[in-house]
C-alpha positions in Angstrom: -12.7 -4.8 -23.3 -15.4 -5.7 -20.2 -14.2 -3.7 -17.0 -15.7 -4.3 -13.9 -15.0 -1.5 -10.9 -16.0 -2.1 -7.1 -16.5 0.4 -4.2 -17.9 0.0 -0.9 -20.6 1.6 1.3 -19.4 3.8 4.0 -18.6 2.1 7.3 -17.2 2.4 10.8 -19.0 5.7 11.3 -18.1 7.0 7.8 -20.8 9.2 5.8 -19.2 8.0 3.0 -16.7 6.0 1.2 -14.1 7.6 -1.0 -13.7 3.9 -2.8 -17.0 4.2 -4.5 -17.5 7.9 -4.6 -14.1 7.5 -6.8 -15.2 4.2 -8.5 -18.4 6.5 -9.7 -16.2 9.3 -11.3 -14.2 7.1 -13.1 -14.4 7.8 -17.1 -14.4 4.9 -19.7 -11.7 4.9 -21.7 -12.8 3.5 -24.6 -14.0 0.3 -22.7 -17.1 -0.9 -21.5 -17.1 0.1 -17.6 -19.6 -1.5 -15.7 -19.7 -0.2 -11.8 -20.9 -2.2 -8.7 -21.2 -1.0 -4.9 -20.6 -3.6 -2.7 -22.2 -4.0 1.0 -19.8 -3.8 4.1 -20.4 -7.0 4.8 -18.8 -10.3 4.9 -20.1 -12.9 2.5 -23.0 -10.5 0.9 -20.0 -8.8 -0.8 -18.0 -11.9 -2.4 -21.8 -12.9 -3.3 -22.3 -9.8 -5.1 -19.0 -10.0 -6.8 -20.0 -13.8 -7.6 -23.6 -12.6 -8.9 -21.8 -9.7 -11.2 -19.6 -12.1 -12.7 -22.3 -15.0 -13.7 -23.9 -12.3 -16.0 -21.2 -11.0 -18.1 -17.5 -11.9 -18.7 -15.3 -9.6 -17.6 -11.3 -9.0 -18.9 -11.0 -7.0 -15.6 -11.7 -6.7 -12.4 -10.7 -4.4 -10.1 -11.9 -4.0 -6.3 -11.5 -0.6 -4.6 -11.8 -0.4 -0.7 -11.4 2.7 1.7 -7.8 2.2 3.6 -8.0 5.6 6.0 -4.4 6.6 6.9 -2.6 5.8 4.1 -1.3 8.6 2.4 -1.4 7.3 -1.3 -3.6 4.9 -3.8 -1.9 1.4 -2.8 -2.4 -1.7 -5.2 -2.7 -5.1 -3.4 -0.4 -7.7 -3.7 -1.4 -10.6 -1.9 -4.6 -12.0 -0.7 -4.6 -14.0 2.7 -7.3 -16.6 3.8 -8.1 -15.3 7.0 -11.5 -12.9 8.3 -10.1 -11.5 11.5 -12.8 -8.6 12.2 -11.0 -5.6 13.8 -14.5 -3.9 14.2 -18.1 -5.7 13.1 -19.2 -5.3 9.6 -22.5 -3.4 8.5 -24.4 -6.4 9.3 -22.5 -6.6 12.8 -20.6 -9.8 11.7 -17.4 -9.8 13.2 -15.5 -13.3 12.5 -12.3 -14.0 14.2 -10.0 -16.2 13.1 -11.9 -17.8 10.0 -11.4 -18.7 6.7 -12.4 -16.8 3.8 -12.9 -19.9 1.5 -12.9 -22.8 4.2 -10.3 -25.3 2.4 -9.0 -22.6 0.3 -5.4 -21.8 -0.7 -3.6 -19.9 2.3 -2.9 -16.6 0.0 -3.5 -15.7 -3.5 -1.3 -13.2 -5.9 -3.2 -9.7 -7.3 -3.5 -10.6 -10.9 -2.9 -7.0 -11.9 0.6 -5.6 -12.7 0.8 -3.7 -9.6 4.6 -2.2 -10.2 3.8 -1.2 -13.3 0.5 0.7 -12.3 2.3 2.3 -9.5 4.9 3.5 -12.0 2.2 4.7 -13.8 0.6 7.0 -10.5 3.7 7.9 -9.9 4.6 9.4 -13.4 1.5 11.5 -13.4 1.7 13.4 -9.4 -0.4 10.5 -7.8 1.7 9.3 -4.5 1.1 5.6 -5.1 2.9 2.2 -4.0 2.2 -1.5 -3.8 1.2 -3.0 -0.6 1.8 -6.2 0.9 -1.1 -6.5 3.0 -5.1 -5.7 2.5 -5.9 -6.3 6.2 -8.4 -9.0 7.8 -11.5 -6.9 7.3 -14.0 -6.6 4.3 -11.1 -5.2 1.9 -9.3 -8.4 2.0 -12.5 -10.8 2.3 -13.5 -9.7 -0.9 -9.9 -9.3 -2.9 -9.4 -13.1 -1.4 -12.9 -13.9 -3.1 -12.4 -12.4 -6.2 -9.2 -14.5 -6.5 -10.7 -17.6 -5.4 -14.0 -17.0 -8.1 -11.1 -16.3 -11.1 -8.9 -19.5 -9.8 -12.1 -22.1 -9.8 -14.8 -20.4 -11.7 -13.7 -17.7 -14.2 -10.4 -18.2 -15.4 -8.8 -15.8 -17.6 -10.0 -13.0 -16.0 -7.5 -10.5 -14.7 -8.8 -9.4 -11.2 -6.9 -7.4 -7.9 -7.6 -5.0 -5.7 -6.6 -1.0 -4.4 -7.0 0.8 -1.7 -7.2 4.2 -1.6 -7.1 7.1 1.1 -10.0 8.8 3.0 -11.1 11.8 1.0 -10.2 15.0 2.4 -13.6 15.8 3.8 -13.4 12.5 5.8 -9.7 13.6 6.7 -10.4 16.9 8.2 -11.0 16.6 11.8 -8.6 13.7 12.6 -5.7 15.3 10.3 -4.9 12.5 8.4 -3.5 11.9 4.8 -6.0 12.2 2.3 -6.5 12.9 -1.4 -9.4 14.4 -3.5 -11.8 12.3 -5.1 -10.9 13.4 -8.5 -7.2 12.1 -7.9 -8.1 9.0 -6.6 -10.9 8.5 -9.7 -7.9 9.8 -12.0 -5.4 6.9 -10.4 -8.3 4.1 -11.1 -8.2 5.1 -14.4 -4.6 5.3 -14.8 -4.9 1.3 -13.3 -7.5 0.7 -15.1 -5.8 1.4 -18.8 -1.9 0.0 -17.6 -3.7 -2.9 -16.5 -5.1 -3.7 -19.8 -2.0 -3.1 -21.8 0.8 -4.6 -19.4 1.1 -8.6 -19.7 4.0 -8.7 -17.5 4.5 -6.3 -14.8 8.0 -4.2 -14.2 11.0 -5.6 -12.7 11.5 -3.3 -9.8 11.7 -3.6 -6.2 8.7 -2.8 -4.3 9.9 -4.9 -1.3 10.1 -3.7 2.6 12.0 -4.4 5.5 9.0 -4.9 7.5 
């Protein structure tokens, strides 16, 4: 099996990014892992998803993005067609209001068995759950993308996206929820195996109220 796993550079102020420091200690696990960091920046970073996926085909792919305040390692669920920049990107983009894909579907579904991966954390210590929304800023940008490349381009290809909590270095002086790199790396690869061997994903409730 081809796995493909994405980080990101720091941003917003950030020395570093605990998606990619974690997407770097992840351990193959009998797969062939191929690792990618992706730029900051809207449109370079769908590009250089695009780019990775002309050269080889991939069974997996699986995004990781930085969500600081979350307490847990939170599989997407749903992808929405809108860039609605919060704070400017690394190349000081900041769209408002604009499509992802101009045309494009409104949302797209995580093609990852989200349930079952939380289930999975959760069974081995890792606070996990799924979430419902991966913002209007890079994170979503490119988990959008990657859906839109596997709809039209690649199909076949299993593809989603996770966010994961600051590391506890980046945590320190604003007291916020964090978890050590070596968790979060642990929890990708605890994604990365149930997502290969799960073809339909739990029947549980992962709904919320709001």
């Amino acid at each position: 099996m081809d796995v493909l796993l994405t980080g990101f550079e720091p941003f917003g102020g950030e020395l570093t990014n605990p998606s990619w420091d974690a997407v770097q200690a992840v351990r193959s696990d009998g797969h062939r892992l191929t690792k990618l960091r992706l730029p900051c920046v809207f449109g370079e970073s769908v590009a250089a998803v695009r780019d990775a996926l002309a050269v080889r085909r991939y069974d997996l792919v699986v995004c990781v993005g930085q969500a600081g305040g979350r307490d847990g390692v939170t599989p997407e669920r749903v992808a929405v067609n809108l860039d609605d920049a919060r704070i400017p990107d690394n190349a000081g983009g900041q769209p408002i209001d604009e499509p992802v894909v101009p045309g494009g579907p409104a949302a797209y579904f995580t093609g990852l068995p989200v349930k079952a991966c939380v289930a999975a954390l959760a069974a081995d210590g890792i606070p996990a759950s799924v979430s419902h929304s991966a913002g209007t800023f890079v994170c979503n940008h490119v988990f959008y993308g990657l859906m839109h490349l596997v709809a039209t381009e690649h199909p076949g290809v299993r593809g989603g996206f996770v966010h994961v909590p600051f590391s506890p270095e980046q945590a320190e002086a604003g007291g916020h929820p964090s978890l050590p790199v070596a968790t979060t790396a642990r929890a990708l690869e605890l994604i990365v195996r149930t997502s290969l061997s799960t073809s339909v994903d739990l029947r549980a409730t992962a709904g919320t109220l709001h």
